[in-house]
N, CA, C, O and CB atoms as a CASP TS submission, in Angstrom:
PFRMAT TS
TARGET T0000
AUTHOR 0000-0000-0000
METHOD Language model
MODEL 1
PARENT N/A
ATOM      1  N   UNK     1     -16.757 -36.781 -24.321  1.00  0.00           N
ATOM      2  CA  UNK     1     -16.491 -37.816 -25.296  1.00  0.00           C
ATOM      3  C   UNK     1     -16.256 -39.132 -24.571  1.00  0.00           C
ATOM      4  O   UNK     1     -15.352 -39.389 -23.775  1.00  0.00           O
ATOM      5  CB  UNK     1     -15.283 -37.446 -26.181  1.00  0.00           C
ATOM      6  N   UNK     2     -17.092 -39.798 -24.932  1.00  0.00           N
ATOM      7  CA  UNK     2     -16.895 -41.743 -24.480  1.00  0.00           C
ATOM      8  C   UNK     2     -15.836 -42.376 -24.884  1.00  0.00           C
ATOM      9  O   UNK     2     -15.643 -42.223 -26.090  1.00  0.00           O
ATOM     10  CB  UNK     2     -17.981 -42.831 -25.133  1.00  0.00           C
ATOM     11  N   UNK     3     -14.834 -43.230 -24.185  1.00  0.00           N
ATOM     12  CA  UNK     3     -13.859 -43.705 -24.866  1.00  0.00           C
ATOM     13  C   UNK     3     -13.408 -44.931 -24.337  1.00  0.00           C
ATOM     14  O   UNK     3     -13.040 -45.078 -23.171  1.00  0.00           O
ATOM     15  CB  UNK     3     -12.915 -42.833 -24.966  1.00  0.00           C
ATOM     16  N   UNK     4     -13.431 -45.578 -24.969  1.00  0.00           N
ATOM     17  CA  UNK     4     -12.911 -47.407 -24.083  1.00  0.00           C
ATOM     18  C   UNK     4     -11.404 -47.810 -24.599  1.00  0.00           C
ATOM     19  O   UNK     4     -11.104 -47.963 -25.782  1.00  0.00           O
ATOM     20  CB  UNK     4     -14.187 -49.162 -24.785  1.00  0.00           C
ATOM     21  N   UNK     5     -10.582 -47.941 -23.564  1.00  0.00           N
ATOM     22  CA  UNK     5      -9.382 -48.569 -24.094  1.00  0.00           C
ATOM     23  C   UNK     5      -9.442 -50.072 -23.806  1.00  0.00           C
ATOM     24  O   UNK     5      -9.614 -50.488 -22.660  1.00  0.00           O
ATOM     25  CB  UNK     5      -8.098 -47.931 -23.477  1.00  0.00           C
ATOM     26  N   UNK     6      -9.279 -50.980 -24.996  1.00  0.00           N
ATOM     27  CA  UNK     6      -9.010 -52.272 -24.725  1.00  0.00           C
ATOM     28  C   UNK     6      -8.084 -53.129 -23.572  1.00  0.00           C
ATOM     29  O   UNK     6      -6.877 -53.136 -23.814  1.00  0.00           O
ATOM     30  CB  UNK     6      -8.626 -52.507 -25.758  1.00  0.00           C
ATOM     31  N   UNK     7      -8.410 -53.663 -22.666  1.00  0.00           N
ATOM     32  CA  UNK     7      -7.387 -54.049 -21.723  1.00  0.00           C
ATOM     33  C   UNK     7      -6.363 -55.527 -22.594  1.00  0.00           C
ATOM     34  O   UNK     7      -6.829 -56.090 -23.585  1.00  0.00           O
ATOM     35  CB  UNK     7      -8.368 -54.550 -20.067  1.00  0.00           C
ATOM     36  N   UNK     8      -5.582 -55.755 -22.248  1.00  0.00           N
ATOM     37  CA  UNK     8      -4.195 -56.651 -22.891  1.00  0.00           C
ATOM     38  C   UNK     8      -5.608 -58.066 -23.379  1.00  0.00           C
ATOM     39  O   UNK     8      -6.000 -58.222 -24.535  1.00  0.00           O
ATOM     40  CB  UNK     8      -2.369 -57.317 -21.111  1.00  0.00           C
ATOM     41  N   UNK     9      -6.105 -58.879 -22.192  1.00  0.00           N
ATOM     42  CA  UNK     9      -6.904 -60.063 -22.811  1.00  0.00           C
ATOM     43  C   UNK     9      -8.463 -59.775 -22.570  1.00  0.00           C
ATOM     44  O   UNK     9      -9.231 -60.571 -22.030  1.00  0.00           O
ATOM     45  CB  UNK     9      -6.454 -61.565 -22.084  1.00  0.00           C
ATOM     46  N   UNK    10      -8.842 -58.369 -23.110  1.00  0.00           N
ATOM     47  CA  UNK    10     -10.437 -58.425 -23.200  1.00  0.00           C
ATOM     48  C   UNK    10     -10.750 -58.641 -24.246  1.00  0.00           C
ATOM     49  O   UNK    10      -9.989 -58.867 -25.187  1.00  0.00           O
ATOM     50  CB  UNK    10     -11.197 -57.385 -22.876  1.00  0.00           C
ATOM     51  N   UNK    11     -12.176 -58.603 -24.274  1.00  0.00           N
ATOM     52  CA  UNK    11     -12.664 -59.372 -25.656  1.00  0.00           C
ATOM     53  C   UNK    11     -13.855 -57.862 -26.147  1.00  0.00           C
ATOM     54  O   UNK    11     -14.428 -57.140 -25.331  1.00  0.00           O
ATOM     55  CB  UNK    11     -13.734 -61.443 -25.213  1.00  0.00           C
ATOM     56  N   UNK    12     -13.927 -57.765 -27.449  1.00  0.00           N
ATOM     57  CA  UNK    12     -14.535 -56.911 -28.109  1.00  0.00           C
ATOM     58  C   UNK    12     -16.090 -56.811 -27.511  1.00  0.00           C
ATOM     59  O   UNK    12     -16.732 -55.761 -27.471  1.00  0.00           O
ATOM     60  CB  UNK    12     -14.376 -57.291 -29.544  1.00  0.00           C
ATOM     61  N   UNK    13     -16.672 -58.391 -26.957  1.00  0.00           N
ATOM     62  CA  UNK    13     -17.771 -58.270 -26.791  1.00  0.00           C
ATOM     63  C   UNK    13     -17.908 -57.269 -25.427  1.00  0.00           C
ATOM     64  O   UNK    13     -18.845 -56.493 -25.240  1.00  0.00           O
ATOM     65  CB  UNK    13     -18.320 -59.604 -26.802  1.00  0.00           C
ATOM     66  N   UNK    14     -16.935 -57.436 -24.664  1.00  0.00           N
ATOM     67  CA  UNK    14     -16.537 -56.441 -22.858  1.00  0.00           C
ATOM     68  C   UNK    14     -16.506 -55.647 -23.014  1.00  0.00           C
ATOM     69  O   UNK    14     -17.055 -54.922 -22.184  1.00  0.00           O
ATOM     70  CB  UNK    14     -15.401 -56.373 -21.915  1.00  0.00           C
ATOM     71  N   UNK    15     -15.943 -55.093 -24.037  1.00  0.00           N
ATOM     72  CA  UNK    15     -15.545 -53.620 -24.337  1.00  0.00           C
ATOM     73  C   UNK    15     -16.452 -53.251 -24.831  1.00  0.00           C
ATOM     74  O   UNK    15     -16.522 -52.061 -24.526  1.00  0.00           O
ATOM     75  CB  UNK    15     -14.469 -53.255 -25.104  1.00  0.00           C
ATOM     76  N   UNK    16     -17.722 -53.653 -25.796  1.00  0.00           N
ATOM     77  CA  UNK    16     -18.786 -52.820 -26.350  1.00  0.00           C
ATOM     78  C   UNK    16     -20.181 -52.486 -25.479  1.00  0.00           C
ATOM     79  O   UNK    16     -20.970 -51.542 -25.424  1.00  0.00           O
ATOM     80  CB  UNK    16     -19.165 -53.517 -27.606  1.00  0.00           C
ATOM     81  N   UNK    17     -20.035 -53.842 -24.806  1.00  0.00           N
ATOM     82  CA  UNK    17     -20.947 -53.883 -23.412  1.00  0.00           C
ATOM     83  C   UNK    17     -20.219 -52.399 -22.167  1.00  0.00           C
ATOM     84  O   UNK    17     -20.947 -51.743 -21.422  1.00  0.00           O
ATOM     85  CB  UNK    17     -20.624 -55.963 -22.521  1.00  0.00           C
ATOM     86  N   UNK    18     -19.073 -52.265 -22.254  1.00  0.00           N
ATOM     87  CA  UNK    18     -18.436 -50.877 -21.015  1.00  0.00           C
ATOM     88  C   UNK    18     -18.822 -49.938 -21.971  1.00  0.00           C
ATOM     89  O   UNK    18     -19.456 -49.039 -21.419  1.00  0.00           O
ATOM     90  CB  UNK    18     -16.413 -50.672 -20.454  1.00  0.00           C
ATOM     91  N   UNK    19     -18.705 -49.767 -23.184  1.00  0.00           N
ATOM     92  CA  UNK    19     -19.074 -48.863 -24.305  1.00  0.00           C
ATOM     93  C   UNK    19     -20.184 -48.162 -24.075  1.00  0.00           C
ATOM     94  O   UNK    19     -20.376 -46.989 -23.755  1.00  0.00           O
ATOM     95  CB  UNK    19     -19.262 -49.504 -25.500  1.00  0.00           C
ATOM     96  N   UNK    20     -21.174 -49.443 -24.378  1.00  0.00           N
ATOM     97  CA  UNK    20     -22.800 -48.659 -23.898  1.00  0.00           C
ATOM     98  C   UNK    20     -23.118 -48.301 -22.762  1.00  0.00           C
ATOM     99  O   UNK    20     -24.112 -47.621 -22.509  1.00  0.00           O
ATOM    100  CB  UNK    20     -23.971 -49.395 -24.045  1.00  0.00           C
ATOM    101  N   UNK    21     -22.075 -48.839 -21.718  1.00  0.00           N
ATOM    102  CA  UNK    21     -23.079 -48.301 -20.658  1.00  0.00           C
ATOM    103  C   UNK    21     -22.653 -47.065 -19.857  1.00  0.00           C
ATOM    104  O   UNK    21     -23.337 -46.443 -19.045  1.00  0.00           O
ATOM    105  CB  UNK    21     -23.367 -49.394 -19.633  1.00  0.00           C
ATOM    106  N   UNK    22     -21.185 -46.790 -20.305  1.00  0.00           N
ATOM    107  CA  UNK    22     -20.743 -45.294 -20.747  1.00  0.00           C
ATOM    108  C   UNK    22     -21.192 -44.205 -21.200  1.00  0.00           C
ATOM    109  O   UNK    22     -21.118 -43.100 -20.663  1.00  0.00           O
ATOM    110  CB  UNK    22     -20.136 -45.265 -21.425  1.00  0.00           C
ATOM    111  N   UNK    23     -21.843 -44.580 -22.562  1.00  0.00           N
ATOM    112  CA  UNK    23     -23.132 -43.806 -23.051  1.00  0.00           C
ATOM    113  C   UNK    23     -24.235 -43.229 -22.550  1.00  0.00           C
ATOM    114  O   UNK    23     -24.782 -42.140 -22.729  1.00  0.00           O
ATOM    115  CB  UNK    23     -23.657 -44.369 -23.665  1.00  0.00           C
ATOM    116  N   UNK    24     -24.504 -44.382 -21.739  1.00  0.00           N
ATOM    117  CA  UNK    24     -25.922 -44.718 -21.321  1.00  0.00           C
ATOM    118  C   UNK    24     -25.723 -43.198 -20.431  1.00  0.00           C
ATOM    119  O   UNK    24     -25.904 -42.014 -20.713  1.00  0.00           O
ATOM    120  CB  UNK    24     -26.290 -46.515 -20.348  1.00  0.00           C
ATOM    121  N   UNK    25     -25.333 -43.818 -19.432  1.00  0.00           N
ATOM    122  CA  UNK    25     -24.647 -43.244 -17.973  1.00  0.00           C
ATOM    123  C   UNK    25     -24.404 -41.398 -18.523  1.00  0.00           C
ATOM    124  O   UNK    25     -24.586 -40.594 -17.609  1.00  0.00           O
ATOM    125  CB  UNK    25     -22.635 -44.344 -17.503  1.00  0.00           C
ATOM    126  N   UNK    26     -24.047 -40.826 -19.826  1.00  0.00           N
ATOM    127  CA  UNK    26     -23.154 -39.861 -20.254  1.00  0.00           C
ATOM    128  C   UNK    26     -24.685 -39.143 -20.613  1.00  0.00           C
ATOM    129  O   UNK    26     -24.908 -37.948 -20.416  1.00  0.00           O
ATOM    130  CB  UNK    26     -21.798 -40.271 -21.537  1.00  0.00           C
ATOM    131  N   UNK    27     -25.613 -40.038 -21.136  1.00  0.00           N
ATOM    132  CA  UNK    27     -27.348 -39.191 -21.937  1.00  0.00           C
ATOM    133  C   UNK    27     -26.815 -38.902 -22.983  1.00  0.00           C
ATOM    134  O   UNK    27     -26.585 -37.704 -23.152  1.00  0.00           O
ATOM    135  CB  UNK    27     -28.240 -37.561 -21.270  1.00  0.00           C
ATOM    136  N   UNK    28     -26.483 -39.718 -23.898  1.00  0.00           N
ATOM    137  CA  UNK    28     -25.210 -39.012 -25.030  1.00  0.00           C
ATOM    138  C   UNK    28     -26.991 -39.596 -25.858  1.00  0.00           C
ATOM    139  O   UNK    28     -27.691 -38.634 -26.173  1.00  0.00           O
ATOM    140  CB  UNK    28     -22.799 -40.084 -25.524  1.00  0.00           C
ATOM    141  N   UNK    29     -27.463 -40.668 -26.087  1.00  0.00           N
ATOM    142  CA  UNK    29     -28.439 -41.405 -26.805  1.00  0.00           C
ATOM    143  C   UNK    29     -29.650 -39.916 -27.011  1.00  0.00           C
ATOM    144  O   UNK    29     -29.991 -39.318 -28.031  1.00  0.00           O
ATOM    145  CB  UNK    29     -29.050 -43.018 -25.736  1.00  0.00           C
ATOM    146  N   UNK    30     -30.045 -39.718 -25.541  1.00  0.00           N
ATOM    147  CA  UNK    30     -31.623 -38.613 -25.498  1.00  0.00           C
ATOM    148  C   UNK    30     -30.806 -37.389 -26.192  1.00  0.00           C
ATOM    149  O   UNK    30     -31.266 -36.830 -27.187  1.00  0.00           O
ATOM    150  CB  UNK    30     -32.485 -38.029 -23.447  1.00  0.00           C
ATOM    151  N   UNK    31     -29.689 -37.044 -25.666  1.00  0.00           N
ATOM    152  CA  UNK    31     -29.104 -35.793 -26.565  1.00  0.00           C
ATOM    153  C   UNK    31     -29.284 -35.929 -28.180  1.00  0.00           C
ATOM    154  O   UNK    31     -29.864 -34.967 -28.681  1.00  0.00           O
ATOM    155  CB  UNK    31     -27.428 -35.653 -26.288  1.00  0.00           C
ATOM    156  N   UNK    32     -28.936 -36.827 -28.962  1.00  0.00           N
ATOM    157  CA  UNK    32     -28.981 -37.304 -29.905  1.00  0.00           C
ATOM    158  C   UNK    32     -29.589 -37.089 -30.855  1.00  0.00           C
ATOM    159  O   UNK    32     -29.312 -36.555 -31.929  1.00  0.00           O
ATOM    160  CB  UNK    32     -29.061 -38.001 -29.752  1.00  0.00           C
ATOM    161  N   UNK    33     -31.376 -37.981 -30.014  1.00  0.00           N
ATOM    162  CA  UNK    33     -32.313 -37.877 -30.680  1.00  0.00           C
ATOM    163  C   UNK    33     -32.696 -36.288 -30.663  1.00  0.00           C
ATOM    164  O   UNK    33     -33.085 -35.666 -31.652  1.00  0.00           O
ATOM    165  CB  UNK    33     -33.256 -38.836 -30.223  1.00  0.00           C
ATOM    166  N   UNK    34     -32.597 -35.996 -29.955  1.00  0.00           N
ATOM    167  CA  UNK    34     -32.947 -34.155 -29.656  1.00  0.00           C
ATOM    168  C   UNK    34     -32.822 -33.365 -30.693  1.00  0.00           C
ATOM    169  O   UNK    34     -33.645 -32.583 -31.169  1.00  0.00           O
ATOM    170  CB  UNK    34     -31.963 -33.346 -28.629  1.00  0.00           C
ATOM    171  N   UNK    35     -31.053 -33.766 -31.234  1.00  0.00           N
ATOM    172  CA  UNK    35     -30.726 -32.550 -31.610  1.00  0.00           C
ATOM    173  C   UNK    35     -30.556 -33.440 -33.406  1.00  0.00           C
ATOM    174  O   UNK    35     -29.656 -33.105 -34.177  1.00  0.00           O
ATOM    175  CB  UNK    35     -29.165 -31.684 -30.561  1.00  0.00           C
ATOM    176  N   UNK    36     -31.532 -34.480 -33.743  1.00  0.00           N
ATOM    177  CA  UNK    36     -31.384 -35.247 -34.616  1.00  0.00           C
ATOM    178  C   UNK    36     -32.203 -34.473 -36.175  1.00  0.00           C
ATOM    179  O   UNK    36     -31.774 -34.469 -37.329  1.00  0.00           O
ATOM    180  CB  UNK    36     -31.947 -36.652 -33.970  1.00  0.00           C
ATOM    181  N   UNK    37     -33.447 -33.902 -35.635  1.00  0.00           N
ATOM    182  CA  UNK    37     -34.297 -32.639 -36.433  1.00  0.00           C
ATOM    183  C   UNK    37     -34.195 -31.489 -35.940  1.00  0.00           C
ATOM    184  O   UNK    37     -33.945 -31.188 -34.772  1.00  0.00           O
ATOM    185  CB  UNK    37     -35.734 -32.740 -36.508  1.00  0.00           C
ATOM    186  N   UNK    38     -34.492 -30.470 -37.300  1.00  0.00           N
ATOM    187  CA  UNK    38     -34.663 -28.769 -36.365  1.00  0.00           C
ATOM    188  C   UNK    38     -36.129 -28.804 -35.813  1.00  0.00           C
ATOM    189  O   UNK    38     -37.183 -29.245 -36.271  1.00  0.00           O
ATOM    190  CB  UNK    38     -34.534 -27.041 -37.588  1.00  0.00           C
ATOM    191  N   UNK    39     -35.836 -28.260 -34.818  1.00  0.00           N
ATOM    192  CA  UNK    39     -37.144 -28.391 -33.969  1.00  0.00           C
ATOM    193  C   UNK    39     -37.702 -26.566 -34.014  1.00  0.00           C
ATOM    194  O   UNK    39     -37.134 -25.688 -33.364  1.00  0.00           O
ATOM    195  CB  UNK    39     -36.686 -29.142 -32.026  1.00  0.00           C
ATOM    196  N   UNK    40     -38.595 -26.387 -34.692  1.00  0.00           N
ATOM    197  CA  UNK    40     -38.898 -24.757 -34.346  1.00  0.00           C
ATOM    198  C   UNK    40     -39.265 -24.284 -33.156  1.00  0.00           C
ATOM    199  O   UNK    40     -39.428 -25.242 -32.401  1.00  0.00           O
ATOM    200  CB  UNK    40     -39.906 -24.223 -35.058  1.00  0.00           C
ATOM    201  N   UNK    41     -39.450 -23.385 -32.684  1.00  0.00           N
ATOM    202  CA  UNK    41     -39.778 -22.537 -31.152  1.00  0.00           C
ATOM    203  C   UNK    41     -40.833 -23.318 -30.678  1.00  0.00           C
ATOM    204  O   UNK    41     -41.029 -23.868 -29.595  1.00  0.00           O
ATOM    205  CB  UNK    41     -40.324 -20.782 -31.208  1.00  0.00           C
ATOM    206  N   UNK    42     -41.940 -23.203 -32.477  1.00  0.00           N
ATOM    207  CA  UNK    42     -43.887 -23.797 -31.623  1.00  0.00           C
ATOM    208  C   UNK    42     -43.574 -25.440 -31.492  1.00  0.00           C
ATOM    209  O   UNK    42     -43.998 -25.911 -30.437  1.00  0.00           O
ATOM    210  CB  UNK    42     -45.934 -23.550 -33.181  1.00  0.00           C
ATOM    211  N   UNK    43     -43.068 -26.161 -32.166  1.00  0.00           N
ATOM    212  CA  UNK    43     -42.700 -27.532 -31.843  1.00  0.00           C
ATOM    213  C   UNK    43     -42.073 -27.694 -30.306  1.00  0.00           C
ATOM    214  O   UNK    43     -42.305 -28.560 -29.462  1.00  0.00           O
ATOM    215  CB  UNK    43     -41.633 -28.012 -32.957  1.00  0.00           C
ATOM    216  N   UNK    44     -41.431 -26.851 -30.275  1.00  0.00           N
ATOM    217  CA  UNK    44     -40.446 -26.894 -29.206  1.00  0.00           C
ATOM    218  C   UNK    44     -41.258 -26.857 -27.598  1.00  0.00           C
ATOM    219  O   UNK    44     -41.106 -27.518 -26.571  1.00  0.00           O
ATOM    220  CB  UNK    44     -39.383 -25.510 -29.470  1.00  0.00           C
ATOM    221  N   UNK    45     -42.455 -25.377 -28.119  1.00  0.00           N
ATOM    222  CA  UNK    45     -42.886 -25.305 -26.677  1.00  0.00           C
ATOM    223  C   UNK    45     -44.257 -26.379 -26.472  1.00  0.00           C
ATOM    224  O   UNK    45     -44.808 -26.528 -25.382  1.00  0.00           O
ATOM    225  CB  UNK    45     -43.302 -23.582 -26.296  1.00  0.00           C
ATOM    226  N   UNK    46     -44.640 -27.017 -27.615  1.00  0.00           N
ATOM    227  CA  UNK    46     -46.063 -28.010 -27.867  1.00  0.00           C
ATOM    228  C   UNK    46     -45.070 -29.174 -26.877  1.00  0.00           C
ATOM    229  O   UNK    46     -45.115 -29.334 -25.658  1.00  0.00           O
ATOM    230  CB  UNK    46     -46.664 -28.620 -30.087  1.00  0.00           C
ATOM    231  N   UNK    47     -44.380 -29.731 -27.682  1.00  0.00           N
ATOM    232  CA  UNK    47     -43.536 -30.728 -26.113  1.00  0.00           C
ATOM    233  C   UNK    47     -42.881 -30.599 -25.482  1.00  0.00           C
ATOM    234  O   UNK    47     -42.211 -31.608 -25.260  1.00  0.00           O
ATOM    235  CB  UNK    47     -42.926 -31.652 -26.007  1.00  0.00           C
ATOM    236  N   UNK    48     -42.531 -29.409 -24.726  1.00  0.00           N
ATOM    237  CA  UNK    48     -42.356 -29.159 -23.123  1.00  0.00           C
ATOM    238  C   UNK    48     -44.133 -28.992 -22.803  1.00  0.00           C
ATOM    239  O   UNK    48     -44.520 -29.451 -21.728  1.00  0.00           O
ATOM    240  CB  UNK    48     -41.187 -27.413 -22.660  1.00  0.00           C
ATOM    241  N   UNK    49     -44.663 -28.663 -23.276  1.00  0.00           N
ATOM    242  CA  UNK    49     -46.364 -28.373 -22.561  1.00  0.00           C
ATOM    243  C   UNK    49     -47.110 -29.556 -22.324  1.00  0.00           C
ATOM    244  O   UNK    49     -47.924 -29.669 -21.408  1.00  0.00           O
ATOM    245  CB  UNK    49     -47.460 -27.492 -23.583  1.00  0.00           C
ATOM    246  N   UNK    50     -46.765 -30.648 -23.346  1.00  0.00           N
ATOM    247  CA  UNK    50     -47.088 -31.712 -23.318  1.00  0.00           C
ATOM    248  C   UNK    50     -46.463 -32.673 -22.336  1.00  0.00           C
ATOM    249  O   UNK    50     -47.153 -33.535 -21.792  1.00  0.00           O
ATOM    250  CB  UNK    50     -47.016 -31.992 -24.400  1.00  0.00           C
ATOM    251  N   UNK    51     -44.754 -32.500 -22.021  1.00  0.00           N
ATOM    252  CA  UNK    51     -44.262 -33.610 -21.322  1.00  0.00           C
ATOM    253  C   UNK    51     -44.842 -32.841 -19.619  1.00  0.00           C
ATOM    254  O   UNK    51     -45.067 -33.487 -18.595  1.00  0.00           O
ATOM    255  CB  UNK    51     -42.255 -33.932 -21.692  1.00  0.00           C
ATOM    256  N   UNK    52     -44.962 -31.300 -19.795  1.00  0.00           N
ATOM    257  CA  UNK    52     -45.310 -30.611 -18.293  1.00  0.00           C
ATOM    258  C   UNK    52     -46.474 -31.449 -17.873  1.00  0.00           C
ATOM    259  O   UNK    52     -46.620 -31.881 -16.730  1.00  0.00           O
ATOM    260  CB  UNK    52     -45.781 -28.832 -18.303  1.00  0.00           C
ATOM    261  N   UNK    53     -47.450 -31.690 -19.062  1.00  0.00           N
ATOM    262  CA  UNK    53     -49.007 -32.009 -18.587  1.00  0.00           C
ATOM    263  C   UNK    53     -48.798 -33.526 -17.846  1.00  0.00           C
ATOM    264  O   UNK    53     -49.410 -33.768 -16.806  1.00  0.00           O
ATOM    265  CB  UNK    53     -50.287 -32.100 -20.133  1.00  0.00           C
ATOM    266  N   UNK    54     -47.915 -34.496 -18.441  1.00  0.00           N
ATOM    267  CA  UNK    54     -47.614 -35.942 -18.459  1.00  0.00           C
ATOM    268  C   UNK    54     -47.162 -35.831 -17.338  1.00  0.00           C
ATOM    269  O   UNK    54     -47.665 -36.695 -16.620  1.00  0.00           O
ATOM    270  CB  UNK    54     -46.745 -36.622 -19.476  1.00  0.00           C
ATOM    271  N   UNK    55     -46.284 -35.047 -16.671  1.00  0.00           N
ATOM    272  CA  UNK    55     -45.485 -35.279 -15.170  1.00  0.00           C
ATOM    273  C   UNK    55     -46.501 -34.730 -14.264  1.00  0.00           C
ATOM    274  O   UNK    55     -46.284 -34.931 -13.069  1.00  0.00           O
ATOM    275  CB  UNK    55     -43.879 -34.398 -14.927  1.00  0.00           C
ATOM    276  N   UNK    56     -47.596 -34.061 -14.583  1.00  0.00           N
ATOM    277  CA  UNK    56     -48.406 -33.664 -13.656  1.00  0.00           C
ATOM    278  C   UNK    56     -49.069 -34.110 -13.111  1.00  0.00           C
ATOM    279  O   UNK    56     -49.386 -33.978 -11.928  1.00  0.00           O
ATOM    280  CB  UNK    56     -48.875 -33.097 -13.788  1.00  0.00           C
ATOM    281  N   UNK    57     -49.805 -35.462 -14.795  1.00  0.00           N
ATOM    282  CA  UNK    57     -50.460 -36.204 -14.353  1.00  0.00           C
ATOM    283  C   UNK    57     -50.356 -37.463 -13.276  1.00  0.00           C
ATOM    284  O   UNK    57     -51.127 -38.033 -12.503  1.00  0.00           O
ATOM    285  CB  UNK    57     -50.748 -36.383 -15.209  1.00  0.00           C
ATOM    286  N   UNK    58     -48.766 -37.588 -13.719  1.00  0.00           N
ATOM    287  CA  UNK    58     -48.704 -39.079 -13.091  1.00  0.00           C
ATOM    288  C   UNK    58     -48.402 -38.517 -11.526  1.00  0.00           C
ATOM    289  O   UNK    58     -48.054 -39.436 -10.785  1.00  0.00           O
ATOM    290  CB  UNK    58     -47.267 -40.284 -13.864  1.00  0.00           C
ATOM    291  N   UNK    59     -48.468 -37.089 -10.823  1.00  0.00           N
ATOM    292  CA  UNK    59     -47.869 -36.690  -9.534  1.00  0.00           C
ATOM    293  C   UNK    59     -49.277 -36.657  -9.132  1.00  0.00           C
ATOM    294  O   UNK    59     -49.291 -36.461  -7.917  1.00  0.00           O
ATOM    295  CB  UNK    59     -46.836 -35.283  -9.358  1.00  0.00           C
ATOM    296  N   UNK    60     -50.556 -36.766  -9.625  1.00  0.00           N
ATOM    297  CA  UNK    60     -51.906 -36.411  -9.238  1.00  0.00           C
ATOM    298  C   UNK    60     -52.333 -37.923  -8.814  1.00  0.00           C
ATOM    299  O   UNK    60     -53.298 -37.977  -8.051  1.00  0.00           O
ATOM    300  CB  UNK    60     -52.870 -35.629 -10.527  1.00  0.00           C
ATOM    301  N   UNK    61     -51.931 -38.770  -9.082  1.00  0.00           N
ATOM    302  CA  UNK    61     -52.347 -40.175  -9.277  1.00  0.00           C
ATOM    303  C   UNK    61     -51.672 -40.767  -7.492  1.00  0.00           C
ATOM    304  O   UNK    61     -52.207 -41.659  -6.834  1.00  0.00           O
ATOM    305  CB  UNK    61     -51.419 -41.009 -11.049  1.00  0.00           C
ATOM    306  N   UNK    62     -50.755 -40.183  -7.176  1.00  0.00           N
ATOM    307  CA  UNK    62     -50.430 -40.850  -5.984  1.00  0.00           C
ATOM    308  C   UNK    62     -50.397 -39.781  -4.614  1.00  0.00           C
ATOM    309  O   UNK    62     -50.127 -40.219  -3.495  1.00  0.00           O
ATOM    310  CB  UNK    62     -48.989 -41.571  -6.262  1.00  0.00           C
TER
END
């Protein structure tokens, strides 16, 4: 769990900026979207097969 305590003279804009990048830093966002639809088994294994093919490609290229 992400959590920002306000310091005595910060300003809301400091604290939402340490906020996100808390987040960021945590993968709380990609978790998110993930678990945002039910994804069935064949959905599930069509993009891992798809992101496998994408990392393959771009390792063939250099």
């Amino acid at each position: 769990m992400t959590q920002v305590i306000l310091g005595e003279n910060e300003g809301i804009e400091s604290a939402l900026r340490r906020f996100k990048r808390q987040v960021s830093k945590a993968g709380i966002f990609p978790d998110m979207k993930k678990h945002r639809h039910f994804e069935t088994p064949i959905q599930k294994r069509k993009r891992k097969a798809i992101a496998k093919q994408k990392q393959r490609k771009g390792r063939s290229r250099y």
